[in-house]
C-alpha positions as CSV (number, residue, x, y, z in Angstrom):
1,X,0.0,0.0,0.0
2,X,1.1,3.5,0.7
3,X,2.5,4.0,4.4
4,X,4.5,7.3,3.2
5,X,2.3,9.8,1.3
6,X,5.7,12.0,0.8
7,X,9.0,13.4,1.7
8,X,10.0,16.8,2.5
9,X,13.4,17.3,2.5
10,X,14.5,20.6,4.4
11,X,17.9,20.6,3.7
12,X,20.3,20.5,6.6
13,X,17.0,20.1,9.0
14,X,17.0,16.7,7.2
15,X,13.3,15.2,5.7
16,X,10.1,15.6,7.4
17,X,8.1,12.1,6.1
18,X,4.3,12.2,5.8
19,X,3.1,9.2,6.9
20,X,-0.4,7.9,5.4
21,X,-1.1,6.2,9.0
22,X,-0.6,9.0,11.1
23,X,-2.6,11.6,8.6
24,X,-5.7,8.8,8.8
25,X,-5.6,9.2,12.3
26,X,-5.6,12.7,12.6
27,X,-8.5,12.8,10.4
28,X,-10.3,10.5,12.3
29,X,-9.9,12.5,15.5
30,X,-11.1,15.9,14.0
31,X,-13.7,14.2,12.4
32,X,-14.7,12.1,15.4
33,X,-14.6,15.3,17.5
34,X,-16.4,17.4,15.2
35,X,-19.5,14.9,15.6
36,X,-19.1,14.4,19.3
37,X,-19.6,18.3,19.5
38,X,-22.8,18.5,17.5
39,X,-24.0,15.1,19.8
40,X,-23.4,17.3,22.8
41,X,-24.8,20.3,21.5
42,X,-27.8,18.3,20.9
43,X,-28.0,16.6,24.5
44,X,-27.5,20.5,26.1
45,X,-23.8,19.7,26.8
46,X,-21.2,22.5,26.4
47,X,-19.7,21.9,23.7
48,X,-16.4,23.3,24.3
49,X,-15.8,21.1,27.1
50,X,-16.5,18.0,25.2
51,X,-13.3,19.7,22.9
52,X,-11.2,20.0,25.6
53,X,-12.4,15.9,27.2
54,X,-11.4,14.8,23.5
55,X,-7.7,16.4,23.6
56,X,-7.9,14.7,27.3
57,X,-8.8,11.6,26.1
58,X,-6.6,11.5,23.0
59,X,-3.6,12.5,24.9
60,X,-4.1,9.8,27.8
61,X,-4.9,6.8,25.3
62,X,-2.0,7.4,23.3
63,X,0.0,7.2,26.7
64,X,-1.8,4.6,27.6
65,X,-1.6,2.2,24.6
66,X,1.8,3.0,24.6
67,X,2.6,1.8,27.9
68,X,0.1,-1.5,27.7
69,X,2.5,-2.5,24.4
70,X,5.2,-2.2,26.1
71,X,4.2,-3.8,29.2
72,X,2.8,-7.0,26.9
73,X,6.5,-7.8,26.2
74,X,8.4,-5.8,28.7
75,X,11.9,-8.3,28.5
76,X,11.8,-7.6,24.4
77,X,11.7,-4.2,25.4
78,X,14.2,-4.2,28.5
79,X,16.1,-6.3,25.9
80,X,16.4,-4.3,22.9
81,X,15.5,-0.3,24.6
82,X,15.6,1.4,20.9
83,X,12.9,-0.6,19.6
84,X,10.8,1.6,22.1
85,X,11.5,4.4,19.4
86,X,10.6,2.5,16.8
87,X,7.2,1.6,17.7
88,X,6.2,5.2,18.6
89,X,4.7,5.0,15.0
90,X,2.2,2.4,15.8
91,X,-0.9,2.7,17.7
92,X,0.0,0.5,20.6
93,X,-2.6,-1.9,22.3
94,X,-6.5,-0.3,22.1
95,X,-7.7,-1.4,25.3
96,X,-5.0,0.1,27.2
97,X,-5.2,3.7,26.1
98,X,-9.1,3.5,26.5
99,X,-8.7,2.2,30.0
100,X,-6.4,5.3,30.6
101,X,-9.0,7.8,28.1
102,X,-12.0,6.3,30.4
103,X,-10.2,7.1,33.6
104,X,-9.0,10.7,32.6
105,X,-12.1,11.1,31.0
106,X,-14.4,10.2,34.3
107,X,-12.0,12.8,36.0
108,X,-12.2,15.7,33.8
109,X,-16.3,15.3,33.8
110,X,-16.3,14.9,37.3
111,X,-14.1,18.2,38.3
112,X,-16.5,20.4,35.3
113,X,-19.8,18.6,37.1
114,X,-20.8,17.3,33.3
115,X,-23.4,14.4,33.4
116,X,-21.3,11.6,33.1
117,X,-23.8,9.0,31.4
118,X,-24.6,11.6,28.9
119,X,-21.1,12.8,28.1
120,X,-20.5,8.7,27.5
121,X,-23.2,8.3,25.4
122,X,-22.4,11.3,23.0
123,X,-18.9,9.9,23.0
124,X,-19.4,6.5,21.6
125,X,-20.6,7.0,18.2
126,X,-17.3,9.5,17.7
127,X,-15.4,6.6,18.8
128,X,-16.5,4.0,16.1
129,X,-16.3,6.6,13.2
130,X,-12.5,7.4,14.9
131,X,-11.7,3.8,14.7
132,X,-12.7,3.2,10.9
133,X,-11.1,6.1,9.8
134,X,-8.0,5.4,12.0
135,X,-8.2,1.3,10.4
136,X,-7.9,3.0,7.1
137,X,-4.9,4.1,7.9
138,X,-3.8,0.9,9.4
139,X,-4.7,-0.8,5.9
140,X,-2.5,1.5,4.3
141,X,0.7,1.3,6.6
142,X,0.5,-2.4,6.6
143,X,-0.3,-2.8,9.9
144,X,-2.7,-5.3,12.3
145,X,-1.7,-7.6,9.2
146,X,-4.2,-10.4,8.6
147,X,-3.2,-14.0,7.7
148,X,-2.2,-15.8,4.6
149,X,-5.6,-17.0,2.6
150,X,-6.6,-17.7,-0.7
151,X,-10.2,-16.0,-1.0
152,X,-10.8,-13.8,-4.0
153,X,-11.0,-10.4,-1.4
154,X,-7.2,-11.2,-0.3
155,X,-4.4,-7.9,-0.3
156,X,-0.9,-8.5,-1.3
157,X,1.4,-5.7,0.4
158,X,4.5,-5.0,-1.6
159,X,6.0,-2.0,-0.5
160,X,9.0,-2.2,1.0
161,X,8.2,0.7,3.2
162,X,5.3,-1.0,4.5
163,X,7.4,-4.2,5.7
164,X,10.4,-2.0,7.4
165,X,7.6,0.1,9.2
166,X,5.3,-3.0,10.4
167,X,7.2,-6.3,9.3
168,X,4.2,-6.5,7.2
169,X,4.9,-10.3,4.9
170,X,5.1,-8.9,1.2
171,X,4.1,-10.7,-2.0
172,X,1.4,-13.2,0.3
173,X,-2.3,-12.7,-0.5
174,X,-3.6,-11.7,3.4
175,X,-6.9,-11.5,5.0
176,X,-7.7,-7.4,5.0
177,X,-8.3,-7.2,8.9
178,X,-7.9,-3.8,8.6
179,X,-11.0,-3.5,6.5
180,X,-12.6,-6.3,8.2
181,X,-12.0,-3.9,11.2
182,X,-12.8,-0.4,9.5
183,X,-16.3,-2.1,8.5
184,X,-17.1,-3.1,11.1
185,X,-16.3,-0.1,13.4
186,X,-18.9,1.9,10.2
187,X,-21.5,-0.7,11.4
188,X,-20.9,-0.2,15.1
189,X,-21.4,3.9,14.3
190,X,-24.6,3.6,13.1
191,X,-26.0,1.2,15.7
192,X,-24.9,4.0,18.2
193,X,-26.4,6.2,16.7
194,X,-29.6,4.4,16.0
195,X,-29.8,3.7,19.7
196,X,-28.9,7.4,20.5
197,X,-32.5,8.3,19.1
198,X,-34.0,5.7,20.7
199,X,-32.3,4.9,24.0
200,X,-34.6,4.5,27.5
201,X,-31.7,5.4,29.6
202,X,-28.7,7.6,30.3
203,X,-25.5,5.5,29.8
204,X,-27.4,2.3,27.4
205,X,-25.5,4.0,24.3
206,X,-21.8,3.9,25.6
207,X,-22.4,0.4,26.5
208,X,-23.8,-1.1,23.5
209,X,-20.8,0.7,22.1
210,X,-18.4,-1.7,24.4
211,X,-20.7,-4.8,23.6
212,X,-20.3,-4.1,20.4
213,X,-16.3,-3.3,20.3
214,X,-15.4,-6.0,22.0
215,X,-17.3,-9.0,19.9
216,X,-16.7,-7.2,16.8
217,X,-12.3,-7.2,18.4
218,X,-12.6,-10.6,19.2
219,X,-13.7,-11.7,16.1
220,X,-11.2,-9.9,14.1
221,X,-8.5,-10.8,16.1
222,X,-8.9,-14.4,15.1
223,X,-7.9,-13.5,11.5
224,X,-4.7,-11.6,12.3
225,X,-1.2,-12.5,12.3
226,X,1.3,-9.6,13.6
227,X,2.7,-10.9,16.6
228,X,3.0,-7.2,18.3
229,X,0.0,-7.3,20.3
230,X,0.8,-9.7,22.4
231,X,0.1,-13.5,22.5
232,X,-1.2,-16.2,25.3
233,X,-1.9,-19.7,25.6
234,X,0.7,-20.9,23.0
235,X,-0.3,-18.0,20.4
236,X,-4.5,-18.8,20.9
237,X,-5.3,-15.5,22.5
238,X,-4.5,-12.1,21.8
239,X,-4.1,-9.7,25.0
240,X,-7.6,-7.9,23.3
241,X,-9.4,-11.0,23.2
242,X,-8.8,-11.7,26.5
243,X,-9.9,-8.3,27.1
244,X,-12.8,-8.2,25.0
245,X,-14.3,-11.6,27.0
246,X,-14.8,-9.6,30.3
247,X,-15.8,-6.3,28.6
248,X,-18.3,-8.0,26.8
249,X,-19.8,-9.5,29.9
250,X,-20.1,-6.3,31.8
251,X,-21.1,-4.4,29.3
């Protein structure tokens, strides 16, 4: 695919790369945000706080996917310190920084008095249409790499770019997880919002959202084949799936 739109080369700055992944994301945030605000606007929320709880929450889950990757396989890490660098480029494990988004999230709503149910509710439908966008850029970085199949939908990465970045197999026909996942997260948007309309109590939205996340991750995960996010039970279970099981059940 494309995981470098371009180089700039600022002379003796050096070259400022435009990644495709990292551009996806951004656009997912702005446009996830930008619907968030018109949600809350709607539910008599002020709006600029739910700017300010997205630049919270975005800043914690980043920290705190981050830190759950590297925890996964701390002794790689401990072991081989500058691949810490490298991996700032990938998104890092989701459950962690939304475990550490939740938390600063209940926080900032708490000290600005914001009704916390409906600030979660407004939330979840930004979150899906975050995700898909965000998979997008997943697909075209290479990353959260699907296995090796033979059905007629298969993608065959060959950028050598895309393998240096993620490690990303090139020349093999792959299951598209990233779509699988990007389709999935569109589905999951408009269920949210469906239920948004017609929800019977403060709160239902945000966790038909998590319901709906965590089958839909469990699910997905089964088709993948990056080793990166962490592996248990001789390589059965992904550190999501064992997430997603108890999510699920609360939720």
């Amino acid at each position: 695919m494309y995981p470098v739109l371009f180089n700039l080369d600022l002379g003796r700055f050096g070259k400022f790369t435009i990644g495709t992944y990292g551009l996806f994301y951004a656009l997912g945030f702005l446009l996830a945000l930008r619907l968030a605000v018109g949600l809350a606007r709607r539910e008599g929320i002020d709006s600029a706080r739910i700017v300010d709880l997205g630049i919270v929450a975005l800043l914690a889950g980043f920290v705190g996917a981050k830190a759950t990757l590297y925890l996964i396989d701390a002794r790689y890490y401990y072991e081989h310190p500058m691949e810490i660098l490298r991996n700032l480029r990938s998104a890092g494990v989701f459950y962690g920084g939304f475990a550490l988004a939740a938390a600063a999230s209940v926080l900032y709503v708490r000290r600005y008095r914001l009704p916390l149910a409906k600030v979660a509710d407004v939330t979840a439908p930004p979150l899906a249409l975050g995700q898909a966008i965000g998979r997008l850029g997943c697909f075209a970085a290479g990353c959260c790499y699907g296995r090796s199949c033979d059905l007629p939908w298969a993608v065959i990465f060959s950028d050598p770019a895309a393998y240096q970045l993620t490690g990303v197999p090139l020349g093999v026909p792959l299951h598209p997880t990233q779509i699988y996942h990007a389709l999935a997260d569109f589905l999951i948007l408009g269920i949210t919002l469906v239920v948004l309309k017609r929800r019977r109590v403060p709160g239902q939205v945000f966790w038909v959202y998590v319901l709906a996340y965590a089958v839909l991750r469990f699910v997905v995960e089964i088709f993948r084949s990056d080793t990166a996010r962490g592996l248990f039970f001789a390589g059965h279970l992904s550190t999501s799936q064992i997430v997603a099981v108890p999510a699920a059940i609360v939720a």
